[in-house]
Structure formats: C-alpha cells, structure tokens
C-alpha positions as CSV (number, residue, x, y, z in Angstrom):
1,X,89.9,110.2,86.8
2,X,88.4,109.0,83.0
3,X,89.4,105.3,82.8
4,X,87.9,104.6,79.6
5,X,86.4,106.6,76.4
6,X,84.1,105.0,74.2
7,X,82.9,106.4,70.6
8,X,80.5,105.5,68.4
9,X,79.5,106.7,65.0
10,X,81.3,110.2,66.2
11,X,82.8,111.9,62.5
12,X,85.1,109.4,60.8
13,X,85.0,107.2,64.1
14,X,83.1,103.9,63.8
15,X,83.8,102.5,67.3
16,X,86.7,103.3,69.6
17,X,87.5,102.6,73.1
18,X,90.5,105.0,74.2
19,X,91.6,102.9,77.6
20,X,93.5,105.7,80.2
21,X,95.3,105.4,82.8
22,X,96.8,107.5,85.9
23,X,99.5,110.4,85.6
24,X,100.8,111.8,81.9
25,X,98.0,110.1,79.1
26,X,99.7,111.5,75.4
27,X,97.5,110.5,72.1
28,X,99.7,111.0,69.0
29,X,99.3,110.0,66.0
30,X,99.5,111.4,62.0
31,X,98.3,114.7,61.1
32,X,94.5,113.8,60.2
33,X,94.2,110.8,61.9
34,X,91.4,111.8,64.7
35,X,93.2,113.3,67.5
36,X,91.2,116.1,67.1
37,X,88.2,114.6,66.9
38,X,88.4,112.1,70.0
39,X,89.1,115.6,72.3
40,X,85.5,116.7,69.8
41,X,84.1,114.1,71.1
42,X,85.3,114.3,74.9
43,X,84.1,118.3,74.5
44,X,80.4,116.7,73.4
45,X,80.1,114.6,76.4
46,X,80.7,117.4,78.9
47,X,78.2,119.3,77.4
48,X,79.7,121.7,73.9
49,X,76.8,122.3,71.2
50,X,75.6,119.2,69.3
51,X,74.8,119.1,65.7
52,X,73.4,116.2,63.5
53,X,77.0,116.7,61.5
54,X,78.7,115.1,63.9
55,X,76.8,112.1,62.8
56,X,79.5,109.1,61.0
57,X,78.3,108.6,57.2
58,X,75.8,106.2,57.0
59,X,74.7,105.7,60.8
60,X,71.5,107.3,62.5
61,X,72.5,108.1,65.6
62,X,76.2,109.3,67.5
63,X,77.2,108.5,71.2
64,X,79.9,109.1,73.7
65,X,80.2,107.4,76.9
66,X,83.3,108.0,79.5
67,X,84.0,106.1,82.8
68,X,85.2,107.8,85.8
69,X,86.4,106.5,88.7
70,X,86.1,109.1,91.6
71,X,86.8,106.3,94.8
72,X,89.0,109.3,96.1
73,X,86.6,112.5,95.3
74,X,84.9,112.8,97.7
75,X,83.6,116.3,97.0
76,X,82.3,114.4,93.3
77,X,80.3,111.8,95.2
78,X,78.3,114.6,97.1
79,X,77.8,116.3,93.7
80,X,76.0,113.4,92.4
81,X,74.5,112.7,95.4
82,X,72.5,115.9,96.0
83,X,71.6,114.9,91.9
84,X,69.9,112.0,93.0
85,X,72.4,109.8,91.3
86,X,73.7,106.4,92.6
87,X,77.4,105.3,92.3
88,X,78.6,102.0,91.4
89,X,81.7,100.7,93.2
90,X,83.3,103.9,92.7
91,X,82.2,104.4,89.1
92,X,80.3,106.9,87.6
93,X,79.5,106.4,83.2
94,X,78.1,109.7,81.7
95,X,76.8,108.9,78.1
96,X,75.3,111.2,75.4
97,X,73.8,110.8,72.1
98,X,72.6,112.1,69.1
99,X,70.2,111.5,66.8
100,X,70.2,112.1,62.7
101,X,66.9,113.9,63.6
102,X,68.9,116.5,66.0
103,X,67.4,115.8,69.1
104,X,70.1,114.6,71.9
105,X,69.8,113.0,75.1
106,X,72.1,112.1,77.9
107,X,72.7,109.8,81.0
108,X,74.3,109.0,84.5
109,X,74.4,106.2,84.9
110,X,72.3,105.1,82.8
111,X,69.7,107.2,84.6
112,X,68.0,109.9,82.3
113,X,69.0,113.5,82.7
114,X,69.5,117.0,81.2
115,X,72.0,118.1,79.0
116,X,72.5,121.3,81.6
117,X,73.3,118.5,84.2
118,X,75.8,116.5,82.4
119,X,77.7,119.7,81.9
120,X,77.6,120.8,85.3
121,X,79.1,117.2,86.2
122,X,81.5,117.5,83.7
123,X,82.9,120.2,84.6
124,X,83.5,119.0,87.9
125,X,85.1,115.8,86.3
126,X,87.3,117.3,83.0
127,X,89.0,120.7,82.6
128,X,89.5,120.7,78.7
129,X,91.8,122.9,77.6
130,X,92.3,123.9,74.0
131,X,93.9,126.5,71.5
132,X,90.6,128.2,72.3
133,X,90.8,127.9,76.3
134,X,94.6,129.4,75.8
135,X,92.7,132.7,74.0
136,X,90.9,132.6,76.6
137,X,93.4,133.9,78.8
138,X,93.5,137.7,76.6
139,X,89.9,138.0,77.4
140,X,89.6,140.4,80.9
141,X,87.1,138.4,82.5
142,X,89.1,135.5,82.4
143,X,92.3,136.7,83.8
144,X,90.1,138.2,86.8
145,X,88.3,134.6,87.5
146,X,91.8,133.1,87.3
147,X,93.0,135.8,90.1
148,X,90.2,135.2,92.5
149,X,90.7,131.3,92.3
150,X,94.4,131.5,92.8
151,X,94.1,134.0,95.5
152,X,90.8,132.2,97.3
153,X,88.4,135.3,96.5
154,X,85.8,133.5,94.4
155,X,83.1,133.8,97.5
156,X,84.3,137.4,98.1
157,X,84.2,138.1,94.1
158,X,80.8,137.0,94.4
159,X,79.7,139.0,97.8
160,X,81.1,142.0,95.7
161,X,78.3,141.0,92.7
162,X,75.4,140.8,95.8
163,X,76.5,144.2,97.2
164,X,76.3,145.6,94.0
165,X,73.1,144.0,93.0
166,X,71.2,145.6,96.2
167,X,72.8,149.0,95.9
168,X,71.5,148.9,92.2
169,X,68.3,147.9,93.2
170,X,67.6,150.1,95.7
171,X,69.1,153.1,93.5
172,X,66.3,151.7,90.6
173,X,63.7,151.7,93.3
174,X,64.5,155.4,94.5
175,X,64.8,156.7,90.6
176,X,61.3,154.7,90.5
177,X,59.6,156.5,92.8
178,X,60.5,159.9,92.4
179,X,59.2,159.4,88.9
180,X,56.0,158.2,90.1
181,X,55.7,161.3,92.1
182,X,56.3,163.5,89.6
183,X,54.5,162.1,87.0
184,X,51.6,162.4,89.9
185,X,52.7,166.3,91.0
186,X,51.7,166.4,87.1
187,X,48.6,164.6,87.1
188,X,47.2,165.8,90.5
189,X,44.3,168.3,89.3
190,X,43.2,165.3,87.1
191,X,43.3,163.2,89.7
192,X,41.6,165.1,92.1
193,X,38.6,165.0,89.9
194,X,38.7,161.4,89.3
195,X,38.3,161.0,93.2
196,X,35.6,163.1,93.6
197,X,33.4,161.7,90.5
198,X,33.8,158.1,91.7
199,X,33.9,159.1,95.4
200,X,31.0,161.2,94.9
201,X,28.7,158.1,93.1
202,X,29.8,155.6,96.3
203,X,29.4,152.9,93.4
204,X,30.6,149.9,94.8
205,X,31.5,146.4,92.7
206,X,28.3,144.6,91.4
207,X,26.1,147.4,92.2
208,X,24.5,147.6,88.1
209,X,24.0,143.8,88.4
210,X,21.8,144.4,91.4
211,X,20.4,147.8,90.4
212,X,19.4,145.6,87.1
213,X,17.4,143.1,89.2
214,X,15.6,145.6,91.3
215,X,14.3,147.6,88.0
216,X,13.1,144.5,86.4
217,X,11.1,143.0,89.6
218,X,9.5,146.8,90.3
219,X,9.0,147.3,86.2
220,X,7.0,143.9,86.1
221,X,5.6,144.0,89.7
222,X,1.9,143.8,88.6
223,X,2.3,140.5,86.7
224,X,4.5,139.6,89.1
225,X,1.8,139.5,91.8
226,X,-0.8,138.1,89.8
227,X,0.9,135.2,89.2
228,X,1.9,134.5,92.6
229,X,-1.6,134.8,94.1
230,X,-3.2,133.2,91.1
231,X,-0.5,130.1,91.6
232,X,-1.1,129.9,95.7
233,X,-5.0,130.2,94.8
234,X,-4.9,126.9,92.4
235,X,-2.9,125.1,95.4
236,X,-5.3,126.4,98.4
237,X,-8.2,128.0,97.4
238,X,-12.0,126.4,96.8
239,X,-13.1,123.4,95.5
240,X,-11.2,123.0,92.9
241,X,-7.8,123.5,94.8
242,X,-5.0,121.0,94.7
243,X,-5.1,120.7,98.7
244,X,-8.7,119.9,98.3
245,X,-8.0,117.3,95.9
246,X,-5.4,116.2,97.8
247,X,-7.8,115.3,100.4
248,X,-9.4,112.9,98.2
249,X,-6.4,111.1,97.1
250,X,-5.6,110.5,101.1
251,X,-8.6,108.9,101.2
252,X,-8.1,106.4,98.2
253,X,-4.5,105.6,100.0
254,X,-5.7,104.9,103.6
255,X,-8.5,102.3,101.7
256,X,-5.5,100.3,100.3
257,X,-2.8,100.4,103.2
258,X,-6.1,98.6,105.4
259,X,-6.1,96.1,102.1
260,X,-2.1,95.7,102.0
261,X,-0.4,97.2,105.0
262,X,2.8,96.6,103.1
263,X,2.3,100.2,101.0
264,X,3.1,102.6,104.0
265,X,6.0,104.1,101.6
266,X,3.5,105.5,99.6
267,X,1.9,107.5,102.8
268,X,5.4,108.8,103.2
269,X,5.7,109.8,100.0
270,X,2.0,111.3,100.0
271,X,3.3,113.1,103.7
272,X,6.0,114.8,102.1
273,X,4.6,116.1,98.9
274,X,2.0,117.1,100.6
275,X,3.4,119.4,103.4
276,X,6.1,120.6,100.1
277,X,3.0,121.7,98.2
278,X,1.7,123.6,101.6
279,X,4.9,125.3,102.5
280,X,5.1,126.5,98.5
281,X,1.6,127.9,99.1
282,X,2.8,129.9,102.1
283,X,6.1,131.2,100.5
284,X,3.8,132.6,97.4
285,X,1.6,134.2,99.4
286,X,4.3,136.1,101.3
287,X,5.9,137.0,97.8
288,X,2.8,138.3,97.0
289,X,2.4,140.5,100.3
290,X,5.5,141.7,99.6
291,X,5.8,142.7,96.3
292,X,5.0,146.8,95.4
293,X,3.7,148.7,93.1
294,X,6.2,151.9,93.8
295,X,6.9,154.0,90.9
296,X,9.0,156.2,92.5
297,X,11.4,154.0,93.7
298,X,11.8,152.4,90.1
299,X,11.9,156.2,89.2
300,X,15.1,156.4,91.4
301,X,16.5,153.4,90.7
302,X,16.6,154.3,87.1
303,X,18.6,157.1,87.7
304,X,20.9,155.0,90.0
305,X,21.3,153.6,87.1
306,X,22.0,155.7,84.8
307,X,24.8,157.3,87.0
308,X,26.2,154.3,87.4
309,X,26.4,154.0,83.3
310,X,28.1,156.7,82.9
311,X,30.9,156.1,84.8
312,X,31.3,153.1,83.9
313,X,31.8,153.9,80.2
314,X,33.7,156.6,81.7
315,X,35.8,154.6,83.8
316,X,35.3,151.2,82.7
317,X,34.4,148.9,80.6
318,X,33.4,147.5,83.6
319,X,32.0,148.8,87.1
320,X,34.8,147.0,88.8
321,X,37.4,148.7,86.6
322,X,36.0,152.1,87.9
323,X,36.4,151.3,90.6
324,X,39.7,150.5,90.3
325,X,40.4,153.4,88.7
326,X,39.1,155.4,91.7
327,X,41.5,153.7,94.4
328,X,44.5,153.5,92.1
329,X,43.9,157.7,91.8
330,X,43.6,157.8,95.1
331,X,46.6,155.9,95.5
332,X,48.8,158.3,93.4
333,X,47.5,161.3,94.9
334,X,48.4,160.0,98.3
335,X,51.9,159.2,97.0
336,X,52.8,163.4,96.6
337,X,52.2,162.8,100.3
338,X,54.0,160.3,101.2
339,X,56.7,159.8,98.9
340,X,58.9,161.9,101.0
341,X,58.9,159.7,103.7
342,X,59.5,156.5,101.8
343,X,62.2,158.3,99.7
344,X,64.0,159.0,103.2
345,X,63.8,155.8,104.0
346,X,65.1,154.4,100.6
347,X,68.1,156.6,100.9
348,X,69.0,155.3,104.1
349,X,69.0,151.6,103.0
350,X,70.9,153.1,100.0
351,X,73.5,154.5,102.1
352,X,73.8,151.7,103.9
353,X,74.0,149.4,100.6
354,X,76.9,151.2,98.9
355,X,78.9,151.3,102.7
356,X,78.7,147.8,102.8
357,X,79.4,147.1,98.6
358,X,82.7,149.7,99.3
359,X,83.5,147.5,102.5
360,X,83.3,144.3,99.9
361,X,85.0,146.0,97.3
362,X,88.0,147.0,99.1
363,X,88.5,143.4,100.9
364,X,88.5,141.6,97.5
365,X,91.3,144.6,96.4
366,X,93.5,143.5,99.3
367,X,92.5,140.0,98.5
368,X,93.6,140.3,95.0
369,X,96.5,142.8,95.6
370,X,98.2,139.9,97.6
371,X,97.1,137.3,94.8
372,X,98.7,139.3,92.2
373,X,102.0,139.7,93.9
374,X,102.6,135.6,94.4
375,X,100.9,134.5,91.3
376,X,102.9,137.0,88.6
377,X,106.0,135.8,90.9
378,X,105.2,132.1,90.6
379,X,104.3,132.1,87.2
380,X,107.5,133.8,86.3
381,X,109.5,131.3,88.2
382,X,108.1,128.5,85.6
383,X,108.5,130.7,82.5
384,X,112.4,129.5,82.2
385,X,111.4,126.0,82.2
386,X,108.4,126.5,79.2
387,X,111.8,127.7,77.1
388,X,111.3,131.8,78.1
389,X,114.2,132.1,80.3
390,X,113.5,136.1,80.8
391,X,110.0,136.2,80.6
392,X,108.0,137.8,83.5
393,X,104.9,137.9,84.3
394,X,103.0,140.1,86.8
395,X,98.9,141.0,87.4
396,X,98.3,145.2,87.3
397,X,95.3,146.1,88.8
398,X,94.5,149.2,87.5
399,X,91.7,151.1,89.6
400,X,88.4,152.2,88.4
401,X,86.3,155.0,89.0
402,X,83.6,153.4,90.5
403,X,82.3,149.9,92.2
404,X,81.3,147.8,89.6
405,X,79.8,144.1,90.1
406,X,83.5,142.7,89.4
407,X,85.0,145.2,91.4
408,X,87.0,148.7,92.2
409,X,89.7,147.5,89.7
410,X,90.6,146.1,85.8
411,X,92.9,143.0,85.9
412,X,95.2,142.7,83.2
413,X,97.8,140.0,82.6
414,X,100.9,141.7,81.2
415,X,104.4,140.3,80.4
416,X,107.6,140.9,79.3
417,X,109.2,138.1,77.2
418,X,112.3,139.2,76.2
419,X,115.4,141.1,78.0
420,X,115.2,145.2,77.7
421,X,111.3,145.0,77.0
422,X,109.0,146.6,79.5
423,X,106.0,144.7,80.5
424,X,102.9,144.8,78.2
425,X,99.0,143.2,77.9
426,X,99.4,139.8,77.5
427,X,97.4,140.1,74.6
428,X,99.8,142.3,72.4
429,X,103.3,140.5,73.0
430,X,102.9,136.7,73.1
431,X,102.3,134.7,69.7
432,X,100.5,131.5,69.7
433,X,103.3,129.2,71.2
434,X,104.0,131.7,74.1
435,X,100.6,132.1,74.9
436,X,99.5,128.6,74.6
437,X,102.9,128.2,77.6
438,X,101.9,130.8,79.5
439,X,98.6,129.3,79.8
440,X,100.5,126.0,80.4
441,X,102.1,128.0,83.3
442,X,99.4,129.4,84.9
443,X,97.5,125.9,85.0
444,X,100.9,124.5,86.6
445,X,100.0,126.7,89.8
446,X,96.3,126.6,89.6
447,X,96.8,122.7,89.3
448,X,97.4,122.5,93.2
449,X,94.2,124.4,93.5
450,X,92.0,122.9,91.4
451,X,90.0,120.2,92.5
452,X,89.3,118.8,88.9
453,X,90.5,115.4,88.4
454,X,91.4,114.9,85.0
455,X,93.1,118.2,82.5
456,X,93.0,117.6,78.8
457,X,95.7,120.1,77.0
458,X,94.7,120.1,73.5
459,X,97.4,121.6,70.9
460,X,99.5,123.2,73.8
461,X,102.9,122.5,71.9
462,X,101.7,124.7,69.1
463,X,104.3,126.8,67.6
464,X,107.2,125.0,70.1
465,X,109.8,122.7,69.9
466,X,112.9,120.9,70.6
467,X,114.5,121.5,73.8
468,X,111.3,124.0,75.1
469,X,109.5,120.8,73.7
470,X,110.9,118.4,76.6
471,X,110.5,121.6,79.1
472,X,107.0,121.5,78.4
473,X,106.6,117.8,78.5
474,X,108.6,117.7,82.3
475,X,106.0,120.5,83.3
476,X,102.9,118.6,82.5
477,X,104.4,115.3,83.9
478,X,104.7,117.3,87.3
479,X,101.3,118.3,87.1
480,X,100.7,114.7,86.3
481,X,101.8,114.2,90.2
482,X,98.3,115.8,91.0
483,X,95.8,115.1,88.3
484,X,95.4,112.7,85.3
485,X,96.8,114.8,82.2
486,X,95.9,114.1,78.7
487,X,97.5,115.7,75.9
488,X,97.3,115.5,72.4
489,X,100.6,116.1,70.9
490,X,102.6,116.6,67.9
491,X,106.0,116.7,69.6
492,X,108.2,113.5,70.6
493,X,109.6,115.4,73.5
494,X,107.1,115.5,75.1
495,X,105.3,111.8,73.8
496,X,108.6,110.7,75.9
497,X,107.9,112.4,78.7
498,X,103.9,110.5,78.8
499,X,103.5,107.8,81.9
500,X,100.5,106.3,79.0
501,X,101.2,106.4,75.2
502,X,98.1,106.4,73.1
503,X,98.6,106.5,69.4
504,X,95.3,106.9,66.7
505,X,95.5,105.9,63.3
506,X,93.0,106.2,60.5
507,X,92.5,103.2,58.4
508,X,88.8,102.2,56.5
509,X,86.1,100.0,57.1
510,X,83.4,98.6,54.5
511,X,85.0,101.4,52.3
512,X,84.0,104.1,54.7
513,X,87.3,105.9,56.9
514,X,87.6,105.5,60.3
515,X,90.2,105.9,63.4
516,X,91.2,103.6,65.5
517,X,93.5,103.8,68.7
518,X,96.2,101.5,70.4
519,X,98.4,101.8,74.0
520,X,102.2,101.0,72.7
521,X,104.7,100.5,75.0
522,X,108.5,99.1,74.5
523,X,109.6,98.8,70.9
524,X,106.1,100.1,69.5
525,X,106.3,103.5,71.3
526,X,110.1,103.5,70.3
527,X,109.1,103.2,66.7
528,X,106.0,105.7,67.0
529,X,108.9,108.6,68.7
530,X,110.9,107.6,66.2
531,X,108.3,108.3,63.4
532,X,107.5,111.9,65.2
533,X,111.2,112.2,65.0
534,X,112.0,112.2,61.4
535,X,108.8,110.6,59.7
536,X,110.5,106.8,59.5
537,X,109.8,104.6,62.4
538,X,112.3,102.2,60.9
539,X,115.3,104.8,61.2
540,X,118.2,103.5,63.3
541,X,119.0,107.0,64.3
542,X,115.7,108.1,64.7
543,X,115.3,104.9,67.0
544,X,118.0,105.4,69.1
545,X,117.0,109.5,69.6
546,X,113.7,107.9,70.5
547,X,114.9,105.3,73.3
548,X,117.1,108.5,74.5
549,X,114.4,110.3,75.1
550,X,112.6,107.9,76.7
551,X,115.3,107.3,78.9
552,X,115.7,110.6,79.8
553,X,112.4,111.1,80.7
554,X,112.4,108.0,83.1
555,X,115.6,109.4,84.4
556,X,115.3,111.1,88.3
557,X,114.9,115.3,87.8
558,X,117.8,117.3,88.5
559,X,117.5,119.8,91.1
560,X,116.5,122.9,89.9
561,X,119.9,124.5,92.3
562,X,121.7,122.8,89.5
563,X,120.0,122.8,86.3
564,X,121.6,126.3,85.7
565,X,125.3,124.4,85.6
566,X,124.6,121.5,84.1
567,X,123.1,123.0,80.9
568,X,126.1,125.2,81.1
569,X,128.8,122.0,81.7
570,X,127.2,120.5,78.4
C-alpha cells in the first residue's frame, strides 16, 4: 500500500508530505485548496505526461516521491525483481522529477530508470480512478477488458488476438504471392529475354575488373618485357652486374670478420640480401619468359569487354547488379511455376489458422457469455446501495459478422435506471453521478479480483448526495476490507465513513500560495464534517450531525436481510 506522499514544488504546492494509512484514506478540504492537484501529482508519479507547467512559481525543478510498502505482495516483489531492483525491508520509493528545462527523470529506489518502467510499476501499485476513468466505462473497449477480467478471459482475449494475427498473416502472404505471379504472368516475355542476354554473356561478378587487367598487361607487353629482362640483366649479367659486385663486397667483409670476429651479423645480413637479390633475378626472368606478344587474344579480350559494357549499362551500374538482375528474373519466371504449389500450401496453413482462430473465438464467447450473466447480476445487486434502488445492469453481446482480433462479438454495457424503462447503452441513460456509481459498482466486484493494492477514486461523489452519499461511503469502506482506498471527497457522508481523515488547506508562504495537509481525528475531524455540513465548523448543530455521522459509521452494518425493514420502520 502507499504509506507516504511527498511533493515538492508540484503547482501551488511547496512541500507536503500526505502520511496514509490502511483501509478508507478520505482527503477533504475547501473547493480550491489542492485536492485536485495532490491526486495531479499521484497521476505524474505513475507515469501521466509531464510538462514544465507543473513547475511551482519560482522553483527549477518539480518532484514526487511515494512509499510503498508491499511486505504482503508477493506478486510486486517478483515484478521488481525481474527489474533488477532491490527492496528495502519491504519498501519500495518510486520518485520522479522535472526540470524547468522539460526534461524528466525518474527512480526506484533511488536506482535510475525509464519513465516507461515507472509506469509499468505503477500500475501494478495504484489504480487511479477519476471523472475521466468513469468515461471510460462508455468507451467499447473498455467494457470488453472489464468482461474478460471479471470473467478470467484476459489470456484467452489475447489467444483470440494471436489467432487472428496468423490467419491475417498468412491471408497477406497468399494475396502477396498471387500478385507476384501475376505481375510475373505479365512480365514473362520480358523476362525471358532478360535471362537469355545475361545467361547468354555467362558474365560472372568481377569479371571487367579482371578483363581490365588482362588488356593492360597484353596492350603494354613489349615494355613490359623489356623492363624485366633489362632489370634481371643489371642484377646477373657481366661485369658490371650487381651479383658480380656483390662478390667483391664479400670479400671486403670476410677481411674484417678475420680482424673482429665480433661482426658475423653483418655476414648474415650480407647472406640474406644476397640470396633475396638472386631469387628476384630468377622471378624476373620467368616474368619475362612468360609474358606474350598475342594480338589476338587482346583482340578478344577487347570484345569480352565490350560485351560485358554493354550489359552493364544495361543492367547495371554495376556488373554485380546485372547480375543480379539476371537471377532475380530468373527467380520470377520460376515463380509462374511454382507458385501453385506454394499457394496450395499457404491455403492449407490458412485453413488451418482460421479453424483454430474460430475454435478461440468461440471459447472466449462461452467464456464471456457466462461472465456477462454473473457480472450484470452482481452489479445490479449493489446498484440499490449506490442510491438506484431499480437500476439494472446487464452485459449484451451482440454478434458480429466475422472474427475480429477482440472477438465474434460487441460488448455493450446497458442499463435500466428507472422502473418501466427498458435497458439501454450505458452511455445514453446515466448522467454524471450515475455513471460515476456505476463505475463505483463495477470496481466493488472487480475489487476482489484485482490484485492492485491501493484504488484512488477521484470525484466519484459528483452529482450525489445525502442518504446515496453515505451508501457510497459504506461501499468504498467495504472495498476498504481488500485494498487501501483513497478518495477525494466533497461529501461528509462519506468523510464519516473514512478509517484515515486527511484534510488540505491552502494558505501562503513568502507571499507565494501553497497547500498544506493535516490527519484530524476527534474534535478536529468533528469540526471539519461539520464545515462540509453547513460551511461553519463552529455550528452546534452542524457538530452534533457530524459526531452522528461519525458514529454511525463506526456503528456494526445491518444485515442486508433487514435493511429493507428498518429503512421502512424509520
């Protein structure tokens, strides 16, 4: 659960601390006073859009930091495990920030991490629920999500999504390749001669940078050969030879090593330049041998070239390209060949894949067909207690045409709030204050379900009060038996009915406004009932109404066998 909010330089706020405890957490306080903004700032840390805005007058820099203790969530602790982060005693401290420049950061723990994370860990630490989350409940996709949780059919939902996936990619690949082959049916003549001019040339990759060197040694073979011989003449040949002078210098060498046998490295070194300068001699004179004066051949290797030219600027730019281009034709002419086969066997695995996306399809309608039935009958069943005594609310899942990712039906939420009406969208009969109860209701029964810790109900006593005031408040204290609940409330009745009374005021600070908070308890929280009461905490009247409500709300349930007769006794 959050034990502890702490704000900094968030709108108005300066610093605040917002201590929280187990079961029913109410904030109240006057209109304008920062309610709002301390749920703002809750909605920043678990990841909502961050602006430079949000930045307090005069500071450079905004943060939000909430303490959780999950000692008994188990399933939280893996989370943050498989994230690589460490708990401490039980405790885990997400923080975020923002700068006047715009840029944000965030932290577990102290340990650096994405914004994308935090969410995801917020998520699975706060369920925020606003005006906005209560709209949320006319949109479709919403109502079907809230089905498939309260019926168990998420992972078969989502099996439904895979199905459909494959059958849509096989279908694409099928559409894919029959347009390939008739684009090539189309093409094939054209084709046909691509093959043969490239096949016909048997170029092959690198062939012009080789016919290139051949021309130039057989264009310049003459010179070439004259050098060579002239170069292995000046090392071996006559007096004037480098071997012959070579001999000399041995001599010279052998006359100092008897003076200083010390300077056999320079015999070495002698020894291999010498035997280097012999096996050059040799290699020059094979070069020589080998290189011919053959016109013809540079004749035909000319026209190899040419060829090869033009079908590269054909083909090209470059020789690889042609030839490319030659066994990608080759390619699509084969495909009029064999696309038959592959489209048979495409088919099949369609088959196969719309079989198996109708088998997932109908499972999740039987899945959600059961869902429907208990959850329209259990969220009727609290509708009387939310002040809507013949409301009724059912799930119609109207059936579609086809499979689609979500499904082989539409779920609509529809309801009937008033005796004599039929059942409509939930969308075109309920006003702010029903929906926002409805919503209240539905979270009732997905509260057993949902493994969330801590639910923040933001607004949900719009357009309500009096006695469906102190219905609503008994409702979220018996969700309070499963999770930590905070609301932010306008209504005493259900203040009174809080386990944890929070109250925010707005006074100033160096001239500038800010918010702070306080827990009240005994004659405090008496006095701030009192003040949502009539406006005058100081009211005798509006004092004792308060300490009545409080002491109703402390007060054991009655049954619901007899809440019937005693409403009717009074």
């Amino acid at each position: 659960m959050l034990t502890e909010l702490r704000i900094k330089n968030f709108a108005i706020i300066e610093t605040l601390t917002l201590p929280l405890a187990g079961g029913f957490n109410v904030l109240t306080g006057e209109t304008g006073a920062g309610k709002s903004i301390i749920v703002g700032a809750l909605g920043l840390l678990l990841g909502e859009r961050a602006s430079p805005d949000l930045i307090r007058t005069g500071a450079d820099r905004a943060t939000v930091e909430g303490v959780f203790d999950i000692r008994d969530r188990a399933e939280i602790a893996a989370l943050l495990d498989e994230r690589g982060v460490d708990t401490n005693d039980g405790l885990v401290v997400l923080r975020r920030e923002i700068a006047a420049t715009g840029r944000t950061r965030a932290w577990v723990n102290a340990a650096s991490t994405t914004t994308a994370v935090l969410a995801e860990l917020g998520r699975a630490l706060v369920n925020l629920h606003g005006q906005h989350e209560a709209q949320a409940l006319l949109d479709p996709d919403s109502q079907r999500s809230i089905l498939d949780e309260y019926g168990g059919s998420v992972s078969q939902a989502a099996a439904v999504v895979t199905a459909h996936a494959r059958l849509v990619g096989v279908t694409r690949e099928i559409a894919l390749l029959e347009s390939r082959r008739k684009e090539a049916e189309k093409r094939a003549d054209y084709l046909r001669h691509v093959v043969r001019e490239i096949d016909e040339t048997r170029i092959v990759a690198g062939e012009d940078i080789t016919l290139e060197e051949e021309a130039r040694r057989l264009e310049n073979a003459d010179e070439l050969r004259s050098l060579a011989s002239g170069m292995a003449s000046m090392l071996e040949g006559g007096d004037e030879a480098v071997s012959h002078r070579l001999g000399s210098v041995q001599r010279s060498l052998a006359t100092i090593q008897r003076i200083d046998p010390a300077l056999v490295r320079l015999q070495e070194l002698f020894d291999s330049g010498y035997y280097a300068l012999q096996e050059l001699s040799r290699a020059l004179d094979e070069y020589a041998a080998g290189i011919d004066l053959d016109p013809a051949r540079l004749e035909q290797v000319q026209r190899r070239r040419e060829l090869v030219f033009r079908i590269t600027k054909k083909y090209g730019p470059a020789l690889a390209d042609a030839v490319e281009t030659g066994r990608a034709a080759r390619a699509e002419l084969d495909l009029i060949d064999t696309a038959g086969l592959d489209l048979r066997e495409l088919e099949r695995r369609q088959s196969e894949c719309r079989a198996a996306l109708s088998s997932a399809a109908k499972q999740l309608t039987r899945m959600r067909a059961a869902a429907a039935t208990t959850l329209g009958r259990e969220v009727t069943s609290i509708l009387p207690e939310l002040g809507m005594p013949d409301g009724n609310f059912s799930v119609a899942l109207t059936p579609l045409g086809d499979s689609s990712p979500t499904g082989d039906e539409e779920v609509e939420f529809r309801v009937a709030l008033n005796v004599g009406h039929d059942e409509r969208p939930l969308a075109r009969v309920a006003s702010g204050g029903e929906l926002s109860r409805v919503m209240l209701a539905v979270k009732t029964i997905l509260a057993r379900l949902d493994r969330v810790p801590t639910l923040v109900f933001d607004e949900v006593d719009a357009g309500i009060g009096g006695r469906v005031g102190l219905q609503v408040g008994d409702t979220m204290r018996r969700v309070a038996a499963h999770h930590q609940v905070l609301a932010i409330s306008h209504l005493p009745q259900i203040a009174a009915r809080a386990h944890h009374h929070i109250v925010v005021s707005k006074g100033a600070r160096g001239g500038v406004t800010t918010a702070d908070t306080r827990v009240v308890s005994g004659d405090d929280r008496i006095a701030e009932i009192a003040r949502m009461l009539d406006g005058d905490p100081e009211s005798a009247l509006s004092r004792a109404h308060a300490s009545e409500l409080l002491e109703a709300a402390s007060a054991p349930p009655v049954p619901k066998s007899t809440r019937g007769k005693a409403s009717r006794k009074k």
